[in-house]
Biopython code that builds the backbone (N, CA, C, O; Angstrom):
import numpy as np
from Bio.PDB.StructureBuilder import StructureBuilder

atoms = [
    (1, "UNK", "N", (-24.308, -7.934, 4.362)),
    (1, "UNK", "CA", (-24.731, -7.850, 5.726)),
    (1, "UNK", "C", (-24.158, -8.908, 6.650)),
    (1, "UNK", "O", (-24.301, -8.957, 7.871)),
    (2, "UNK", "N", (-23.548, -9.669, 5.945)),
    (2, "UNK", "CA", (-22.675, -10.714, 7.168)),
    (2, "UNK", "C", (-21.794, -10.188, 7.014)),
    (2, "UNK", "O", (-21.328, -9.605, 6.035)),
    (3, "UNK", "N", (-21.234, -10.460, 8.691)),
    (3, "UNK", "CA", (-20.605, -10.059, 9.779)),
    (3, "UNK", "C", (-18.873, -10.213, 8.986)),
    (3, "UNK", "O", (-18.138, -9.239, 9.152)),
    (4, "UNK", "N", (-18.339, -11.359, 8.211)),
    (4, "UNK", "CA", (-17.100, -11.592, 7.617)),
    (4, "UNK", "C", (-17.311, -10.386, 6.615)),
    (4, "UNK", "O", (-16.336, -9.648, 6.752)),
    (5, "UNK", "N", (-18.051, -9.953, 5.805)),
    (5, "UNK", "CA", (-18.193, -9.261, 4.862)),
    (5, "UNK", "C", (-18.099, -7.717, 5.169)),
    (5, "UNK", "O", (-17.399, -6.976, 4.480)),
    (6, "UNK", "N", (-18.988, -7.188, 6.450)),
    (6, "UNK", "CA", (-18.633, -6.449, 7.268)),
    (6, "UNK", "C", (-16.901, -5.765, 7.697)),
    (6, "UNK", "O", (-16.180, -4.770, 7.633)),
    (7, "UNK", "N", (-16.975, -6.968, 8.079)),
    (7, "UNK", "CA", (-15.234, -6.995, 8.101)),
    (7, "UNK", "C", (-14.459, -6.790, 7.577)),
    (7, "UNK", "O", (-13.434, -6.279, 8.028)),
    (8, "UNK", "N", (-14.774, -7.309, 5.717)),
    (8, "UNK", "CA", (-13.847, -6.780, 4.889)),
    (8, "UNK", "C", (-14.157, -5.839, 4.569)),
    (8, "UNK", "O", (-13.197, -5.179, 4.172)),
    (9, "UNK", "N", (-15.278, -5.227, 4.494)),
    (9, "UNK", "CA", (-15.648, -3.377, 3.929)),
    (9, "UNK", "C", (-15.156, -2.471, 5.099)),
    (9, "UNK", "O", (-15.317, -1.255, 4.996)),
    (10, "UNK", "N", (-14.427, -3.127, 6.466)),
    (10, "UNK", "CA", (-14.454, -2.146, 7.159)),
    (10, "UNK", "C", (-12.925, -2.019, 7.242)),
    (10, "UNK", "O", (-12.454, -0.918, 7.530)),
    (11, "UNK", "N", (-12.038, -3.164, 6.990)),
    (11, "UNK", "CA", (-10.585, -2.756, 6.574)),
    (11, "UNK", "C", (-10.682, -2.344, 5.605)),
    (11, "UNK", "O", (-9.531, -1.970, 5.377)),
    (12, "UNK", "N", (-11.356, -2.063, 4.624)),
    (12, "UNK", "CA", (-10.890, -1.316, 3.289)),
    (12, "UNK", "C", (-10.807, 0.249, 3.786)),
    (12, "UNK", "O", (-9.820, 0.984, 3.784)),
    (13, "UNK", "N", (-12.550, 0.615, 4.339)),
    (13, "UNK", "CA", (-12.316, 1.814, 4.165)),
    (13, "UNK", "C", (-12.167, 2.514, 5.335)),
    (13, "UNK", "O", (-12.759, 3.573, 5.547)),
    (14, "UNK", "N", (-10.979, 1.687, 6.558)),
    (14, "UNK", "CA", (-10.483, 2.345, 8.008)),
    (14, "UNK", "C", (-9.890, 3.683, 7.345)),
    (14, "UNK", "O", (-9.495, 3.779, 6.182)),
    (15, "UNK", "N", (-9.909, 4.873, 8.484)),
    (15, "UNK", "CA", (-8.994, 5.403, 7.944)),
    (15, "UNK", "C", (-8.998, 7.118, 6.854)),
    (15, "UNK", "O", (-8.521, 8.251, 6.917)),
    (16, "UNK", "N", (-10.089, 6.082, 5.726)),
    (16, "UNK", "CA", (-10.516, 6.993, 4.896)),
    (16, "UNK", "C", (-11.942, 7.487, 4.350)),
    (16, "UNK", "O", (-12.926, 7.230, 5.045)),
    (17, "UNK", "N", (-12.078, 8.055, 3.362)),
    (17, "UNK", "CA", (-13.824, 8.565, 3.366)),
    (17, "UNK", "C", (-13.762, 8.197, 2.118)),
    (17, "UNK", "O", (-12.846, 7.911, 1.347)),
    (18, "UNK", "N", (-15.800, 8.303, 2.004)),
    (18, "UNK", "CA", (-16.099, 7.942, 0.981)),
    (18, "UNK", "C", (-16.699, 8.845, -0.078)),
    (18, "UNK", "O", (-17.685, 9.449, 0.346)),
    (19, "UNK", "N", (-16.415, 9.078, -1.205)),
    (19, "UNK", "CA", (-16.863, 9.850, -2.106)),
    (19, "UNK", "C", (-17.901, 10.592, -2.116)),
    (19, "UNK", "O", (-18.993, 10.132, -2.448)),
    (20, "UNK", "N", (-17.680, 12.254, -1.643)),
    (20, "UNK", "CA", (-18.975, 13.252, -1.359)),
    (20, "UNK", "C", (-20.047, 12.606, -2.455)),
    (20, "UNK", "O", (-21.164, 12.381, -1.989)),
    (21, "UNK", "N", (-19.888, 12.360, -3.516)),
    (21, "UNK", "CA", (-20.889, 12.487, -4.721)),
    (21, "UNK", "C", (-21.759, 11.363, -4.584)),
    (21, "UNK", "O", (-22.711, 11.217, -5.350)),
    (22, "UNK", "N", (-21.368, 10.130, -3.177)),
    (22, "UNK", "CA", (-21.947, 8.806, -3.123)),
    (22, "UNK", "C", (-22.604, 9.078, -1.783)),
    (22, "UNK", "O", (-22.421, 10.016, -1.008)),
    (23, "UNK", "N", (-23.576, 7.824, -1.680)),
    (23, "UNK", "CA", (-24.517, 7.228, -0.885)),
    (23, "UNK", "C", (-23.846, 5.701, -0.521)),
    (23, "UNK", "O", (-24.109, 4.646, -1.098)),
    (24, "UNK", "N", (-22.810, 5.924, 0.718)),
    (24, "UNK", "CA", (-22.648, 4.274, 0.683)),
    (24, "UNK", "C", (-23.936, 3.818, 2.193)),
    (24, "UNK", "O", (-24.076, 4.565, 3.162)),
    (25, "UNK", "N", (-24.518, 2.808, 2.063)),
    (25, "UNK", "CA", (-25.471, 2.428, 2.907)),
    (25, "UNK", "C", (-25.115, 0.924, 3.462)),
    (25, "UNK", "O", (-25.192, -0.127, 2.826)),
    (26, "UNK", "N", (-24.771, 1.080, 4.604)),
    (26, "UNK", "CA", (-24.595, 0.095, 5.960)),
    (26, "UNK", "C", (-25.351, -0.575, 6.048)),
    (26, "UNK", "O", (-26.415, 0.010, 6.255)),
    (27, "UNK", "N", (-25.505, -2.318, 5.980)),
    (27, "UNK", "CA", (-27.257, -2.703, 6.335)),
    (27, "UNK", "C", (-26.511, -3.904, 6.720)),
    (27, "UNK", "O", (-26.044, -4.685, 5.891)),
    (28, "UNK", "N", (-26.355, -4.112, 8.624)),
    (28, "UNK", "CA", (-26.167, -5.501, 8.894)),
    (28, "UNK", "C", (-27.099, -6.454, 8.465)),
    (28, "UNK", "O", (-27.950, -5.779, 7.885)),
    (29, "UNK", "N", (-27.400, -7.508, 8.417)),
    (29, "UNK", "CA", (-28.264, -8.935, 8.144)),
    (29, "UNK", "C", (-28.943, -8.937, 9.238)),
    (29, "UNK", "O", (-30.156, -8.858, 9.044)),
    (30, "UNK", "N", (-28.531, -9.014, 10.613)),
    (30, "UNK", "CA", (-29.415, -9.506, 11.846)),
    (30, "UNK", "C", (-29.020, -8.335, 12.656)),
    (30, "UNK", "O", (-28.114, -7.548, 12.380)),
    (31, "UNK", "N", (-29.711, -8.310, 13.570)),
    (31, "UNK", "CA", (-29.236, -7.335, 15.089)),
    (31, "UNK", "C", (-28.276, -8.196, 15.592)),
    (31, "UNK", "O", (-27.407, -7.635, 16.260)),
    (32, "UNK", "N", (-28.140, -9.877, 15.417)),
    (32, "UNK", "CA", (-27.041, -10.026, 16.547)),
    (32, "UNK", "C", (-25.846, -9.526, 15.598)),
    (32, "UNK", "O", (-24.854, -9.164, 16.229)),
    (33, "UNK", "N", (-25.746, -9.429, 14.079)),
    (33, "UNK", "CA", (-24.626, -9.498, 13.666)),
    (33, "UNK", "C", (-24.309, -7.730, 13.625)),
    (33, "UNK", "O", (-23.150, -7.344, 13.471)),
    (34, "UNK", "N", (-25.252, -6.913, 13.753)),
    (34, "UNK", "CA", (-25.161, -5.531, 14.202)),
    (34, "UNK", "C", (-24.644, -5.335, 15.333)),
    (34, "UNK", "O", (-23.816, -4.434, 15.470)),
    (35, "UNK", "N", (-24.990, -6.064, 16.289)),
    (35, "UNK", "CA", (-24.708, -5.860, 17.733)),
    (35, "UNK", "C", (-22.825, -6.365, 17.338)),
    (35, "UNK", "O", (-21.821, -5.727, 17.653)),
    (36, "UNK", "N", (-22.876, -7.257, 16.824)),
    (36, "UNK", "CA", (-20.948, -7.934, 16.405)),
    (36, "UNK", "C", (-20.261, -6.974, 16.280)),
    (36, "UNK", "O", (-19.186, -6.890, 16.873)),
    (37, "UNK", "N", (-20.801, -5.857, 15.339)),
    (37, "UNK", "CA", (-20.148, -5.481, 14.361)),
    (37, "UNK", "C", (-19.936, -4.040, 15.334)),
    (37, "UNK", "O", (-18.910, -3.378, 15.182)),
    (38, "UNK", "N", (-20.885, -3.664, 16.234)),
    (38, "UNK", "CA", (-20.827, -2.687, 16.952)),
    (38, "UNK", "C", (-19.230, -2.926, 17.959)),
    (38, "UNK", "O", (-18.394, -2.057, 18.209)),
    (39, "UNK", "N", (-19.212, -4.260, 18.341)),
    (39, "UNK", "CA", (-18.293, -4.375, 19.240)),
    (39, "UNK", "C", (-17.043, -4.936, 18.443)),
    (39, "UNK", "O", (-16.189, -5.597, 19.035)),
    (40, "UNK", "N", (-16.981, -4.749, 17.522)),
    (40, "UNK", "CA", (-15.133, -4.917, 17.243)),
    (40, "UNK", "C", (-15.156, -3.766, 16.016)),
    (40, "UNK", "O", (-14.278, -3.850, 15.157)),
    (41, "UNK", "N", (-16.049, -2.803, 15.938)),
    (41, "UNK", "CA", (-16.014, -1.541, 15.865)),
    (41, "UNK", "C", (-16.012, -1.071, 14.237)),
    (41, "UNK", "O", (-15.460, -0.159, 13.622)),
    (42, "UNK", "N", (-16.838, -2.074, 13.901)),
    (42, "UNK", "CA", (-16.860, -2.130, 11.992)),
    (42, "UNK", "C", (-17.701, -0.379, 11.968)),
    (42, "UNK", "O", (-17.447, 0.594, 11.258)),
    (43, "UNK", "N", (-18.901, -0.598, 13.229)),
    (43, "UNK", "CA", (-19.772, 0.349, 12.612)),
    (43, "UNK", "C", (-19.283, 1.817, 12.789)),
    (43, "UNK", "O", (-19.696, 2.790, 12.159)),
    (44, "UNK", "N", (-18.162, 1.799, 13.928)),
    (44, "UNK", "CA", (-17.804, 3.391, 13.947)),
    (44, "UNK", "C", (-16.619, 3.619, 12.808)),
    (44, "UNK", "O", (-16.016, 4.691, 12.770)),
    (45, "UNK", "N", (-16.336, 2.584, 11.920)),
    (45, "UNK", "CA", (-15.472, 2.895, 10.815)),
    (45, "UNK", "C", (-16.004, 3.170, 9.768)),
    (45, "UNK", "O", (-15.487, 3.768, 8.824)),
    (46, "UNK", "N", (-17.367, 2.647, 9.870)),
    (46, "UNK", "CA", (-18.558, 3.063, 8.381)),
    (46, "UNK", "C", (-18.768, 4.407, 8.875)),
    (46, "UNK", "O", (-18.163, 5.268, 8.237)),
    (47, "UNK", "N", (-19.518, 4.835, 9.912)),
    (47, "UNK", "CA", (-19.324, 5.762, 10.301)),
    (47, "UNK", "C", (-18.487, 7.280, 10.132)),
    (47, "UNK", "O", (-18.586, 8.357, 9.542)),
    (48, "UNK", "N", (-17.850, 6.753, 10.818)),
    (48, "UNK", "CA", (-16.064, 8.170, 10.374)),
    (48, "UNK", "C", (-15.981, 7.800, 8.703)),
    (48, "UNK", "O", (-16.174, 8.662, 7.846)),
    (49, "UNK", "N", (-15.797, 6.978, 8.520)),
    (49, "UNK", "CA", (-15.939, 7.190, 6.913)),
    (49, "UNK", "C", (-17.485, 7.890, 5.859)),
    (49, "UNK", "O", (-17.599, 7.888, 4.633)),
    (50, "UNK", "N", (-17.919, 8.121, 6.320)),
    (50, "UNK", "CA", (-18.988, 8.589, 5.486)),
    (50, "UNK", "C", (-20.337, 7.941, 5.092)),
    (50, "UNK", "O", (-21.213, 8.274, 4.294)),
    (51, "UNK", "N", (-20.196, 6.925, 5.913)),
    (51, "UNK", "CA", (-21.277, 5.495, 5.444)),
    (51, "UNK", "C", (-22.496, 5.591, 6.419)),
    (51, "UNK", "O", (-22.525, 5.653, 7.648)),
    (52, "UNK", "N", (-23.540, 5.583, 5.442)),
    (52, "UNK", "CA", (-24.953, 5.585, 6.600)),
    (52, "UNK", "C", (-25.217, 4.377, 7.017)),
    (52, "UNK", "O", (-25.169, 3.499, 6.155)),
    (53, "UNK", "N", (-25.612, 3.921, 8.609)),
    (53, "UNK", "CA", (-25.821, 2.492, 9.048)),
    (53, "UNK", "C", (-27.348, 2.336, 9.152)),
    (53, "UNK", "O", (-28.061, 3.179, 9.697)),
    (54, "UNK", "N", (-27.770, 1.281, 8.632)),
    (54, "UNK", "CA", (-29.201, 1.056, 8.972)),
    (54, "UNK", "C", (-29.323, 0.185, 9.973)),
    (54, "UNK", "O", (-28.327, -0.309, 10.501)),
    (55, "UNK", "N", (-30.458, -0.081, 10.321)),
    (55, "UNK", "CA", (-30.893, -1.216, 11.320)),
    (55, "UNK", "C", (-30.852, -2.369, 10.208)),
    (55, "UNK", "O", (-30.768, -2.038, 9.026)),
    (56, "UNK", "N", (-30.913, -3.755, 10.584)),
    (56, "UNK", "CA", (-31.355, -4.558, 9.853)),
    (56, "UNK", "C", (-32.831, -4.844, 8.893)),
    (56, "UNK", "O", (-34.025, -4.862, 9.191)),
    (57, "UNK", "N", (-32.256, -5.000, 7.921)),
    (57, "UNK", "CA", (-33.912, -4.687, 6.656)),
    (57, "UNK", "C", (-33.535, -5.369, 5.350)),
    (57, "UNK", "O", (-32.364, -5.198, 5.014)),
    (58, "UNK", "N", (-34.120, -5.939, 4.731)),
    (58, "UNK", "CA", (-33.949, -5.989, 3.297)),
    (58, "UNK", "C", (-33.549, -5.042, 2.554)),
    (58, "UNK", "O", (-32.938, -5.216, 1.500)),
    (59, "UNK", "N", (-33.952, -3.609, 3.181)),
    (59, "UNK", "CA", (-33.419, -2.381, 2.723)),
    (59, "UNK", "C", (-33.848, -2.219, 0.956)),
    (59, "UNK", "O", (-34.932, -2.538, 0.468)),
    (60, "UNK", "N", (-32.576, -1.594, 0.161)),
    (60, "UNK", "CA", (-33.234, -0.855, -1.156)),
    (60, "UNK", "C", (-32.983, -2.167, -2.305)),
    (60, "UNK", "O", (-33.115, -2.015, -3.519)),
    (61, "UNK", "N", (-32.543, -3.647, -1.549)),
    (61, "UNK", "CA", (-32.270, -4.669, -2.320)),
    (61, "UNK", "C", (-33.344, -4.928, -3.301)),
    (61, "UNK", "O", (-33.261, -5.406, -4.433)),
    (62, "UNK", "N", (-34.349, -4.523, -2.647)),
    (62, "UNK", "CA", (-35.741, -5.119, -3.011)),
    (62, "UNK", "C", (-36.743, -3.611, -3.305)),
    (62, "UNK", "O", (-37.936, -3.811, -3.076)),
    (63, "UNK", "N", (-36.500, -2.590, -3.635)),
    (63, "UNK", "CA", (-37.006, -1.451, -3.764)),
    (63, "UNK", "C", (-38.073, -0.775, -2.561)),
    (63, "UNK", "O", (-39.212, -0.314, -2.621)),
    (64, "UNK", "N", (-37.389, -0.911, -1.795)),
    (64, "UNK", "CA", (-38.817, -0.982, -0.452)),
    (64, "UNK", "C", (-38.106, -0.719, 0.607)),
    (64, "UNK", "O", (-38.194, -1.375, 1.645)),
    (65, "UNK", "N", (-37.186, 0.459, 0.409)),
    (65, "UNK", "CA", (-36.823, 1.032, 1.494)),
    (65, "UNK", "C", (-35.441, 1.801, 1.377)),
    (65, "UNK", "O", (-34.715, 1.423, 0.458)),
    (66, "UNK", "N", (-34.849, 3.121, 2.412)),
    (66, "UNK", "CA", (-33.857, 4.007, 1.859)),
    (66, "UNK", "C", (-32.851, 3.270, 1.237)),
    (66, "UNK", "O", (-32.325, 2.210, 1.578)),
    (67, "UNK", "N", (-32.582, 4.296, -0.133)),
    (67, "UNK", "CA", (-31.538, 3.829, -1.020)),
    (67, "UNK", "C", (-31.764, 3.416, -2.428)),
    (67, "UNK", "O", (-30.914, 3.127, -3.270)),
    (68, "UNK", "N", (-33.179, 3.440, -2.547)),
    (68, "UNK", "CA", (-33.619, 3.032, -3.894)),
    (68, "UNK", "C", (-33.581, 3.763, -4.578)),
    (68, "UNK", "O", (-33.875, 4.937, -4.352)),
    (69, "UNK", "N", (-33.082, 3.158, -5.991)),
    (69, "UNK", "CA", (-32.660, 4.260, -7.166)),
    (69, "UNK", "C", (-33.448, 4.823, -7.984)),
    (69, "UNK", "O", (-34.373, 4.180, -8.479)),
    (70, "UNK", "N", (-33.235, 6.139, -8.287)),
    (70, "UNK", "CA", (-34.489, 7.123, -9.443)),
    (70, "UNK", "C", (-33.737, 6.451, -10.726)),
    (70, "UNK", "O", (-32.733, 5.744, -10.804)),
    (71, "UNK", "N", (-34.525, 6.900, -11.573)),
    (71, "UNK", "CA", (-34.189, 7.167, -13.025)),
    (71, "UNK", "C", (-32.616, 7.131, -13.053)),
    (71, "UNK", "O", (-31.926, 7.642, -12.171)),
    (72, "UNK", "N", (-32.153, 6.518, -14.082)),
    (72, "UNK", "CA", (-30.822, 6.330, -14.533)),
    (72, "UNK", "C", (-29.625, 6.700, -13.405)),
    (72, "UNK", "O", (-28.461, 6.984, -13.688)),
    (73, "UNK", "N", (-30.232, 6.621, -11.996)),
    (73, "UNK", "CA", (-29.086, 5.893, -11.082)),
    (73, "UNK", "C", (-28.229, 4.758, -10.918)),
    (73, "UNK", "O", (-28.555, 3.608, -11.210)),
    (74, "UNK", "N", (-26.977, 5.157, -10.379)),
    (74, "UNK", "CA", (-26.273, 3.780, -10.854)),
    (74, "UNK", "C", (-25.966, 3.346, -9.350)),
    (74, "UNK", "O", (-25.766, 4.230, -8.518)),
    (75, "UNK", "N", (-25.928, 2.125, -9.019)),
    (75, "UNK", "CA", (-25.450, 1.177, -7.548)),
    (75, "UNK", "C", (-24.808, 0.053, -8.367)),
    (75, "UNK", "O", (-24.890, -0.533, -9.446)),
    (76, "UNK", "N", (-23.892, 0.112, -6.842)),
    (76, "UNK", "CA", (-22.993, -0.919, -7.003)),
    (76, "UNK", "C", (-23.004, -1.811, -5.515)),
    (76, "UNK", "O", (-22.347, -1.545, -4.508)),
    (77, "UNK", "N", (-23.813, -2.769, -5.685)),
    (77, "UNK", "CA", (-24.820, -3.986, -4.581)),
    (77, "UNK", "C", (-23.982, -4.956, -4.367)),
    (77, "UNK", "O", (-23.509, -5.532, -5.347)),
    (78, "UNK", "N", (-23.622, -5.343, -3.075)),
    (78, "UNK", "CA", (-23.600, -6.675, -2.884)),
    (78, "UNK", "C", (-24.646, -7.807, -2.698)),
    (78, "UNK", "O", (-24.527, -8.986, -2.364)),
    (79, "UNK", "N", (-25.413, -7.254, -2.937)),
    (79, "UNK", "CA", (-26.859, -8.643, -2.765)),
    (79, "UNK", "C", (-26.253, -9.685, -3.989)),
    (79, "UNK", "O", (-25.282, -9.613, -4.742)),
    (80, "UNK", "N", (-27.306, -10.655, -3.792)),
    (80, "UNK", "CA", (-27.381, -11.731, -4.669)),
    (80, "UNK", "C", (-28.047, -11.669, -5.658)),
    (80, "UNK", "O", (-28.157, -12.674, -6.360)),
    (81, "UNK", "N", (-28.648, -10.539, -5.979)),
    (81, "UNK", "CA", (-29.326, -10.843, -7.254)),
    (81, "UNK", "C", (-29.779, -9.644, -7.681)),
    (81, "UNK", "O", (-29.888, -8.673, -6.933)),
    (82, "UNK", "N", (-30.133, -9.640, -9.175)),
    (82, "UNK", "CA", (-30.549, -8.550, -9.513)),
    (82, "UNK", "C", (-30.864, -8.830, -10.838)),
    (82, "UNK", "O", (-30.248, -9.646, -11.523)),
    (83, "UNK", "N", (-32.181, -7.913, -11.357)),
    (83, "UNK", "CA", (-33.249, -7.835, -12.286)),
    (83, "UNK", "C", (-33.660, -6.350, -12.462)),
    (83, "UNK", "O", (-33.669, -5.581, -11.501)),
    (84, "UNK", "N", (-33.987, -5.982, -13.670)),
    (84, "UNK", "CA", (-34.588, -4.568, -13.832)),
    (84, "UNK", "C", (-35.268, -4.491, -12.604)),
    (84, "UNK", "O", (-35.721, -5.467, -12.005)),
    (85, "UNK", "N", (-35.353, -2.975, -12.126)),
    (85, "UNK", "CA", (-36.851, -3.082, -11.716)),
    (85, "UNK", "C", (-36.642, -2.948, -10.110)),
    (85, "UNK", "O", (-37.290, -2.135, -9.451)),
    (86, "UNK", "N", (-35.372, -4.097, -9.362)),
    (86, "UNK", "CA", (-35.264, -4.724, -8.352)),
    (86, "UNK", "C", (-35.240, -3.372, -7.159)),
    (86, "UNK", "O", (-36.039, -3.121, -6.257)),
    (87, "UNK", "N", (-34.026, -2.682, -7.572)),
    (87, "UNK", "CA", (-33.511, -1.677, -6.535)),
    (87, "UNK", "C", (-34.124, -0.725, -7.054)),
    (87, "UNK", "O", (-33.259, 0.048, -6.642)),
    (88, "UNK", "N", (-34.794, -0.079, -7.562)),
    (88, "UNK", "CA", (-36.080, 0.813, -7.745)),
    (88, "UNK", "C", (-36.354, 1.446, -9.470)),
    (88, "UNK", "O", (-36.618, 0.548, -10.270)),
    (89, "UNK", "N", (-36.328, 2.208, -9.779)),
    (89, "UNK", "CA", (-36.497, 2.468, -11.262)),
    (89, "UNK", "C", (-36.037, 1.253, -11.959)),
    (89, "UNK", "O", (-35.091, 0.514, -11.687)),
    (90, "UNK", "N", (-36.905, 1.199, -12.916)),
    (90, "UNK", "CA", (-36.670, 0.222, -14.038)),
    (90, "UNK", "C", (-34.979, 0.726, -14.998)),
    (90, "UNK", "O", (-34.124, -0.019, -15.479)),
    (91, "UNK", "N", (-35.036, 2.021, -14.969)),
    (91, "UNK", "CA", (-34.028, 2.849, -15.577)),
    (91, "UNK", "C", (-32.182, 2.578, -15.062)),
    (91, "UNK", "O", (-31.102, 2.611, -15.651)),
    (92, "UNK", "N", (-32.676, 2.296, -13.560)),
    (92, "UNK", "CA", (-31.226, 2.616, -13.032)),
    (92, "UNK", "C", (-30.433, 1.341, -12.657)),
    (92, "UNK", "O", (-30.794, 0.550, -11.786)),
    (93, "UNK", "N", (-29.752, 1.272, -13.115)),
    (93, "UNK", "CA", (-28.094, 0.214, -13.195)),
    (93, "UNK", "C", (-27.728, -0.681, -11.851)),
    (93, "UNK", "O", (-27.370, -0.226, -10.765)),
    (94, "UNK", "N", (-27.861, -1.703, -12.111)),
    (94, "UNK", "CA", (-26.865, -1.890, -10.675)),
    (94, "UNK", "C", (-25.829, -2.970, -11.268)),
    (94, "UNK", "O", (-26.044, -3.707, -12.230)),
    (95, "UNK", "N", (-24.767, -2.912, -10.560)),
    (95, "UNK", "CA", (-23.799, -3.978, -10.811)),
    (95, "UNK", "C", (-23.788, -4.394, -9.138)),
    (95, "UNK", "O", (-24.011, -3.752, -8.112)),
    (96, "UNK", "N", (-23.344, -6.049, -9.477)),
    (96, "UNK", "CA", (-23.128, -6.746, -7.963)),
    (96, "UNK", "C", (-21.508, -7.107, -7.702)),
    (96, "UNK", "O", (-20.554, -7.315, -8.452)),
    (97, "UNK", "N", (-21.639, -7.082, -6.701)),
    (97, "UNK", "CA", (-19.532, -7.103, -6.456)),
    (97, "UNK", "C", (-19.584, -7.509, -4.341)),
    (97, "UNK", "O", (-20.411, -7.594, -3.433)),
    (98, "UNK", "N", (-18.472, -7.600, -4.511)),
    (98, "UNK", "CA", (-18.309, -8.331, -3.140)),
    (98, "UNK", "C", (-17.949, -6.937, -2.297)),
    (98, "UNK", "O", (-18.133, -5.770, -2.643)),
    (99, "UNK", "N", (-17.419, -7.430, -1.168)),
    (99, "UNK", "CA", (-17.476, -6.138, 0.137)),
    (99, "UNK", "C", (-16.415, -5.720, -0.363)),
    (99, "UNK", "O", (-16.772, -4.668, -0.893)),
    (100, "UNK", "N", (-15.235, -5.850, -0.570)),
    (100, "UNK", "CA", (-14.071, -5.665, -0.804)),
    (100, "UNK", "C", (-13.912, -4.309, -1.852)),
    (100, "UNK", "O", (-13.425, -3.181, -1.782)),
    (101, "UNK", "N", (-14.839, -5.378, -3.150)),
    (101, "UNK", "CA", (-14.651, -3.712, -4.314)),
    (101, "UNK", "C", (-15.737, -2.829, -3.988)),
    (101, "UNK", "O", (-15.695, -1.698, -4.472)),
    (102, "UNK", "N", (-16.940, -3.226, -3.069)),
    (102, "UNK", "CA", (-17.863, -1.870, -3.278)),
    (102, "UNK", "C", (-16.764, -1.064, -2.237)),
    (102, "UNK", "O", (-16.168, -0.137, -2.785)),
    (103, "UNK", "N", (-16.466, -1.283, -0.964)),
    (103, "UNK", "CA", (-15.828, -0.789, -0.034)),
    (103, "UNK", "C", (-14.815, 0.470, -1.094)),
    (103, "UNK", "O", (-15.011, 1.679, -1.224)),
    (104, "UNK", "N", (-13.947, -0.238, -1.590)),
    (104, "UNK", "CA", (-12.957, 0.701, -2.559)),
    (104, "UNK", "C", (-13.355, 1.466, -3.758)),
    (104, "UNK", "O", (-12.621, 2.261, -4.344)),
    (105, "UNK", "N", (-15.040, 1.057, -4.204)),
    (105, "UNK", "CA", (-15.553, 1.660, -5.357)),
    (105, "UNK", "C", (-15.970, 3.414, -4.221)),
    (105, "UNK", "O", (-15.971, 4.573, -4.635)),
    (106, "UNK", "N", (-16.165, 3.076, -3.273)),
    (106, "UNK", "CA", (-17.047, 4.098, -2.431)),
    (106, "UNK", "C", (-15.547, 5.066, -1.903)),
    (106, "UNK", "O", (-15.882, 6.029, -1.212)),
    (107, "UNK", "N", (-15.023, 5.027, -1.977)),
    (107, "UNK", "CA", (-13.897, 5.680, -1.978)),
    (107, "UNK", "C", (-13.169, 6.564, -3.139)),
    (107, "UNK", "O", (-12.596, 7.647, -3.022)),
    (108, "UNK", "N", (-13.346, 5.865, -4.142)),
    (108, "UNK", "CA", (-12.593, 6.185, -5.241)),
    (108, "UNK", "C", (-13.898, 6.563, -6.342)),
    (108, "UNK", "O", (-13.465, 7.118, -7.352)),
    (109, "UNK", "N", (-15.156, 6.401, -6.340)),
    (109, "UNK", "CA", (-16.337, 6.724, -6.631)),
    (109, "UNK", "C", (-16.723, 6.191, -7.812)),
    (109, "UNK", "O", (-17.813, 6.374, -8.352)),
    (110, "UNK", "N", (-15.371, 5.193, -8.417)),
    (110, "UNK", "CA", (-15.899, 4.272, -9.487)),
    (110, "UNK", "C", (-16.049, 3.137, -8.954)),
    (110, "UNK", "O", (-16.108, 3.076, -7.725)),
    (111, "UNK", "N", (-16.161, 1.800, -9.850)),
    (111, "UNK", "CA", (-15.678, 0.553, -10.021)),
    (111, "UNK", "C", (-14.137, 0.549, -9.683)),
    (111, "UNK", "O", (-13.213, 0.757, -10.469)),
    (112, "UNK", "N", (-14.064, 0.244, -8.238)),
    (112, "UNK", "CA", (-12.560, -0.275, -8.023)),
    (112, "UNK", "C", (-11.982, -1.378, -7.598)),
    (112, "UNK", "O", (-12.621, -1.688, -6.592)),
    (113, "UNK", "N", (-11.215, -2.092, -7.756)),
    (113, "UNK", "CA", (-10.267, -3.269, -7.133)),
    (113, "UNK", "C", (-9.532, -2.929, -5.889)),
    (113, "UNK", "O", (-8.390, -2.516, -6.091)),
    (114, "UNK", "N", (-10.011, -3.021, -4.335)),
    (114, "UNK", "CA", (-8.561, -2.333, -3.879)),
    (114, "UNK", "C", (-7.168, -2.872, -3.646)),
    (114, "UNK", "O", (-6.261, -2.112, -3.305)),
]
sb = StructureBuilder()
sb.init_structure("model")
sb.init_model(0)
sb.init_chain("A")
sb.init_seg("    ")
for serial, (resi, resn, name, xyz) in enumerate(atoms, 1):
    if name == "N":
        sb.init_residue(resn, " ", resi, " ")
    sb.init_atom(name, np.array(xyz, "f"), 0.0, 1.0, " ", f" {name:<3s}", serial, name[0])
structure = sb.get_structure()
């Protein structure tokens, strides 16, 4: 959700879309860094690419809001942390990775490097 990070998920995936079979989910950190991101145009590239934008929230980091995973769902998070349990079913997977590879995992619909 910061604004540099923003930045790099939004040169990755200018341009192109993201994997019908995925859920990639947009979640600035603050409104001012939403409001940033509105004006040098990160969010209409999540956007045209396939990416849902939220308002600012803790969102499904913390199982308590859209995006949280059922049963043996798999995410691939940039948060800081993670524990069974965290992003919703005890069952479902997450791996953590920076803006860069989720950006290119959401494209290519695995684990990618871009």
């Amino acid at each position: 959700g910061r604004l540099e990070d923003l930045e790099i998920a939004s040169k990755v995936l200018e341009g192109k879309k993201v994997d019908s079979n995925l859920r990639v989910i947009i979640i600035p950190a603050t409104q001012k860094i939403y409001l940033e991101a509105l004006k040098k145009g990160y969010i209409e590239t999540f956007i045209k690419s396939g990416c849902i934008v939220s308002t600012p929230t803790c969102g499904p980091c913390l199982g308590g809001h859209m995006g949280i995973l059922a049963a043996g769902e798999v995410a691939l998070s940039t948060t800081n942390r993670n524990f069974v349990g965290r992003m919703g079913h005890p069952s479902s997977k997450v791996y953590l990775c920076g803006p860069a590879v989720a950006a290119a995992s959401a494209i290519t619909g695995k684990i990618s490097i871009p």
